[in-house]
N, C-alpha and C positions, 0 to 999 in steps of 0.2 A: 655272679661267679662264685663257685666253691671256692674255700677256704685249703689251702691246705693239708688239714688235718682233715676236714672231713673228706677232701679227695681221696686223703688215706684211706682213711677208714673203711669206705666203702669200696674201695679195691680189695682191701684184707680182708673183707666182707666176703667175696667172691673167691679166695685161695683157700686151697687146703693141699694137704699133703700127698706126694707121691706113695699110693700102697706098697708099692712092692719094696722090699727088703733085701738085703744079698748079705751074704755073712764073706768079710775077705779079712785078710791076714792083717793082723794088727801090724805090722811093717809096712802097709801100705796104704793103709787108715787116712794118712795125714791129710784134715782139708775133708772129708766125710762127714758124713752129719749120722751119729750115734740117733739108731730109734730106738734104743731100747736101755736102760739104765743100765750099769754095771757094777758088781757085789766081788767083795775082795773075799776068797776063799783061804787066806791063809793071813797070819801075823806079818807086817810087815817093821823091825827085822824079825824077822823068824828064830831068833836068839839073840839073846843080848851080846852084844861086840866090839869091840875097842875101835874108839873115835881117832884114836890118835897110836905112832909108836911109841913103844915104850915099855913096862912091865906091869903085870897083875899080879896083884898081892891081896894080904887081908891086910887090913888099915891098923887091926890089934897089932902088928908085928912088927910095927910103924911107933912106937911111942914115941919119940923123938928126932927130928931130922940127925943123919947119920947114922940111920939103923943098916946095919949088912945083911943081907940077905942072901940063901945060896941058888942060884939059878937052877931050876932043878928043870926047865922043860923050854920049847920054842914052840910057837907059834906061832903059824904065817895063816893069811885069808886063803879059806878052801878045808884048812886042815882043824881038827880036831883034839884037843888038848884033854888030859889027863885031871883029873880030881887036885886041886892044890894040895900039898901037905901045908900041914902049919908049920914057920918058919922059910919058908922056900916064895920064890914069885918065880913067870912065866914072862918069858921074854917073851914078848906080843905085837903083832900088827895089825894097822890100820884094817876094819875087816873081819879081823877073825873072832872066833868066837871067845870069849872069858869065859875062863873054865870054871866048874864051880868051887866053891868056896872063894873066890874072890871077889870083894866087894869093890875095887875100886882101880885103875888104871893111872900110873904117875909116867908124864913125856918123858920120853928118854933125855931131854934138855936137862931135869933135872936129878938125872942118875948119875952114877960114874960106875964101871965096870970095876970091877979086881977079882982076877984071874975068874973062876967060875961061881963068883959072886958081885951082886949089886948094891953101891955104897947108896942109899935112896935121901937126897940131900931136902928134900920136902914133903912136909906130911900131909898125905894124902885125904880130901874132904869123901863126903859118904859120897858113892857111886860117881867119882868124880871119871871125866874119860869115858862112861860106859853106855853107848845104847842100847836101852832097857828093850826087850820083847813087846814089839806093837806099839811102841812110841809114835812111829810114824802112822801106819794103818792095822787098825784091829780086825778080824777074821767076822767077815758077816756084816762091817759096815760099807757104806755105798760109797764109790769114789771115782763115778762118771756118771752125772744126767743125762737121761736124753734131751735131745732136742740141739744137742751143743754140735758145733762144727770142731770136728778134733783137731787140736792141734799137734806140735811134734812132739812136747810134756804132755800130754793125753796121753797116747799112743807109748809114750815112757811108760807111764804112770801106770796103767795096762799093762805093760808088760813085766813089770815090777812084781806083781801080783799072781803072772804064771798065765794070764789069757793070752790065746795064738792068737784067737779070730774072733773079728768085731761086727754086729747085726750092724749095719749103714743101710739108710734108704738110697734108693736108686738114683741115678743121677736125673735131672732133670733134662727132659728132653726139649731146646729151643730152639725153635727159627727162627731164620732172619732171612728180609729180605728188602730190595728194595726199587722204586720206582722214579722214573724220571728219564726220560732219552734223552736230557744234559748230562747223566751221570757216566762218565768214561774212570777206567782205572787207571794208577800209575802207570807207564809205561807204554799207553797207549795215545796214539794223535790227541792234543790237545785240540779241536778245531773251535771256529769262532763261538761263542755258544756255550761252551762245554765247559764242564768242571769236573776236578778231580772227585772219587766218592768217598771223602773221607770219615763218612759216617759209619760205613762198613767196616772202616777198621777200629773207631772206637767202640762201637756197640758189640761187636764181634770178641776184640780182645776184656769189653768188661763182664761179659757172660763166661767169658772162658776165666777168669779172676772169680766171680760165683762159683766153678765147677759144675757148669752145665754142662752137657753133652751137645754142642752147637752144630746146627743143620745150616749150612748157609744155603740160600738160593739164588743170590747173584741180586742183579739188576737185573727187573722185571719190564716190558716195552709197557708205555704206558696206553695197552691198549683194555678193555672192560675184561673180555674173555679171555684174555694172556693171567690178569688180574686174580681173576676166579679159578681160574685151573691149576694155581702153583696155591692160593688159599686152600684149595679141596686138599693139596697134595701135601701139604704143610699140616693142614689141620689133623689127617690120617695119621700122620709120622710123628708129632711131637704132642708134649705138653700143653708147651706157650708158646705164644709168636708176637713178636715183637720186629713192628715199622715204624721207618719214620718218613714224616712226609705225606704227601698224597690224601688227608684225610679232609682237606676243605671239602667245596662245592664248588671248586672252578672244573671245566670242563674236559681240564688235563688230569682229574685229580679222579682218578679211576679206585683207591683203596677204600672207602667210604663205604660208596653204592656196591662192591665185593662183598665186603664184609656182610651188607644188609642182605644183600642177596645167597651168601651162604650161612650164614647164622644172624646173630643180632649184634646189634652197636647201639653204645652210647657213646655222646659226647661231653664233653665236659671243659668249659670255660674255668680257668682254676685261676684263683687270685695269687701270681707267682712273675716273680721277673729274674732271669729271663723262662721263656715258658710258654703256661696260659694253655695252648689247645692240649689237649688229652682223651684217647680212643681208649672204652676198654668195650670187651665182649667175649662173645665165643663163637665160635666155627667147630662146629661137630663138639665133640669133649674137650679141644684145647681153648683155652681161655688165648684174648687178643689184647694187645695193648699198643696203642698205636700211637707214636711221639711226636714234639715235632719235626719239620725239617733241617730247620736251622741246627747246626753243629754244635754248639754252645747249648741251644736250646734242650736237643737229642741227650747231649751229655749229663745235663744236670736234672733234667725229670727220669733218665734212667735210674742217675744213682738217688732221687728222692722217693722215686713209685716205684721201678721194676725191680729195684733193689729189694726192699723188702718184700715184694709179691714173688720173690725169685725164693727168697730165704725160706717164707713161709711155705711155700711148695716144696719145697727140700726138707720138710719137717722144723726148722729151726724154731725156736721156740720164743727167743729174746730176738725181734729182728731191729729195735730202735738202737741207731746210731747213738757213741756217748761222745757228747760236745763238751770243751772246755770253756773256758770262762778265760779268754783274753783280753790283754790291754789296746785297746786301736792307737798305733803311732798314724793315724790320718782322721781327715775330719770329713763327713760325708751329711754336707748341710742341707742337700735336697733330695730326702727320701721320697720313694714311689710311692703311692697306695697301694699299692701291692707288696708284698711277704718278699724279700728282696734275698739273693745269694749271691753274696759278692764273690769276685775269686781274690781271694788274699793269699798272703806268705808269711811266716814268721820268719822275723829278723834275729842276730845275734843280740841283743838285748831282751829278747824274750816277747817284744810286744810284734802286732800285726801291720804289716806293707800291706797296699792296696795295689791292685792292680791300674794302670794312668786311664785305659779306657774300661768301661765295663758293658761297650758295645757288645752284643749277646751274637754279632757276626766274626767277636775276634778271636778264634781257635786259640790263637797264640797265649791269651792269658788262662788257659786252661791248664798248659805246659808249664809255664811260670808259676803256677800256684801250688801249694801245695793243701789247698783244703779253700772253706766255704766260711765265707763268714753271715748266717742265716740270723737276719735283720726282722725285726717284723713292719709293719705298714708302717708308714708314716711315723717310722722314728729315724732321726738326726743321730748321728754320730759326731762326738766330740774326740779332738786327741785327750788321750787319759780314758776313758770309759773304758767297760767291760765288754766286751761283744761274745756273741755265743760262737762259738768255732769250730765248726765241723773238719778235722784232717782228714784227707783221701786215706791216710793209713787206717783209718777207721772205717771208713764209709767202705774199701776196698773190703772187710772183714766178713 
């Protein structure tokens, strides 16, 4: 059996990036994957400006708290203020520009008015209050890689700097579909036999969490040429297609012998619990990846493999999940030989709950969890140990 890593590996082996490009409105960015770097065309502040309210002065005019000064101007953010004279400061806000000849801004906390002058009760430090010109961002340095999925401070940050519209690659085009004449949907006769298909709606809703463009196809009858002709039809229309199920050698298991017949398959034994079978290939120009049945199983090699084969098709650049380093409140004394992913929870003390079964049939500790605690072979867990921690808040990213 592959190794985990090398199942990776050699899946990312086989992705690369969607060509095409769209330039949309940095308002609507958020959740895009930047193909192209971004360059700040201007200073950002674009003049030096008062951090706080209060007055701008020159600090010489300051020799000792309780120096008077005569208010000679206002300034509010938007507006533009006058030359200081010497002896005079500018009532100022948060925002606006410091006019020149002032070096320094004192809070209005510690001013006192009288009549149209300012008693200034503390002496002002060099540039104290003031952001300087370009502190933040200088005119010509970079401040968005490509490769990144924008966030809502991207898309700020962007537009801080005066860009309307953003080069993003195209969405990723996916399918899904799926096999099984046990599989019925909600709302429809449960009869003897039957199961609900609740794989369609996780693998559905975590493609739509990537920002894929999702194609669904339904449930497929499990017959060879029903098989084939929604594969041709899928392979046409999208990117990637991603099933689950149907990929043994049993005689119901029509996705397989499809796949080989309109492109190529491999299989792949992957050293992983829960887990283990894994289809990738291609049909026409879309790449295949085919999971497995089990629900539990479907869940966690999506968010292990299609996840970052999803990412890296979207152009992303960094597609490894960052794990944390928690405590196990449980003790987990007979490890599998295989690469194990628990479903855990953190508790209010900070350490990790274990799920009571880690049956790879039980949906329900998938809901209850909030992340993975990825074990490797044949290691024991202690309470008190470290364990590596994968949060869905990350994995979902």
């Amino acid at each position: 059996m592959l190794s985990v890593d090398e199942a990776l590996e050699r899946l990312l082996a086989g992705a690369s990036a969607v060509p095409d490009i769209e330039q949309v409105p940095a308002l609507e960015a958020t959740g895009r994957v930047l193909a192209q770097a971004q360059v700040s065309a201007l200073d950002v502040p674009p003049m030096d400006n008062s951090a706080m309210d209060g007055y701008a002065l020159r600090r010489a005019d300051v020799p000792a708290p309780g120096a008077r000064l005569r208010v000679a101007q206002r300034i509010a953010a938007g507006s533009v203020g006058l030359p200081l004279e010497p002896g005079t400061a500018a009532r100022i806000f948060t925002g606006a520009p410091v006019p020149r000849g002032a070096d320094a801004v004192v809070m209005q906390e510690y001013c006192a008015t009288d009549g149209d002058h300012v008693v200034v009760k503390k002496l002002p430090q060099p540039g104290e209050w003031v952001r300087l010109t370009g502190s933040d961002i200088r005119a010509g340095s970079r401040i968005l890689d490509a490769g990144i999925r924008l966030r809502p401070q991207d898309t700020g940050l962007a537009a801080s700097v005066g860009i309307q519209t953003l080069p993003v690659r195209r969405r990723v085009r996916l399918a899904l579909f799926f096999t099984g004449d046990e599989l019925v949907m909600p709302g429809e006769p449960l009869a003897p036999g039957r199961i609900y298909n609740s794989n369609r709606f996780t693998l559905r809703g975590l493609a739509q969490v990537y920002g894929c463009e999702v194609r669904d196809y339904g449930i497929v009858p499990d017959r060879l040429d029903a098989t084939r002709e929604v594969l041709r039809r899928a392979a046409a229309e999208n990117d990637v297609i991603v099933t689950s199920g149907g990929v043994s050698v049993g005689e119901e298991d029509h996705v397989r012998p499809a796949v080989e017949a309109e492109g190529a398959l491999l299989m792949w034994k992957i050293a992983m619990k829960p887990g283990r079978p894994l289809a990738f290939g291609k049909v026409g120009a879309a790449a295949f990846i085919g999971l497995p049945g089990n629900p539990v199983s479907s869940f966690i090699t999506f968010l292990v493999f299609v996840r970052p084969f999803l990412l890296r098709t979207q152009g992303v650049a960094e597609v490894a999940p960052r794990a944390l380093g928690l405590r196990s409140d449980f003790d987990w004394p007979q490890p599998d030989a295989r690469r194990e992913f628990l479903r855990v929870r953190r508790n209010p003390a900070g350490g990790l709950d274990l799920y009571p079964t880690q049956d790879s049939a039980v949906l329900t500790s998938t809901a209850w969890a909030d992340g993975l605690a990825d074990n490797p072979p044949n290691h024991a867990i202690r309470k008190g140990d470290t364990v590596r921690f994968l949060p869905f808040s990350e994995l979902y990213g």
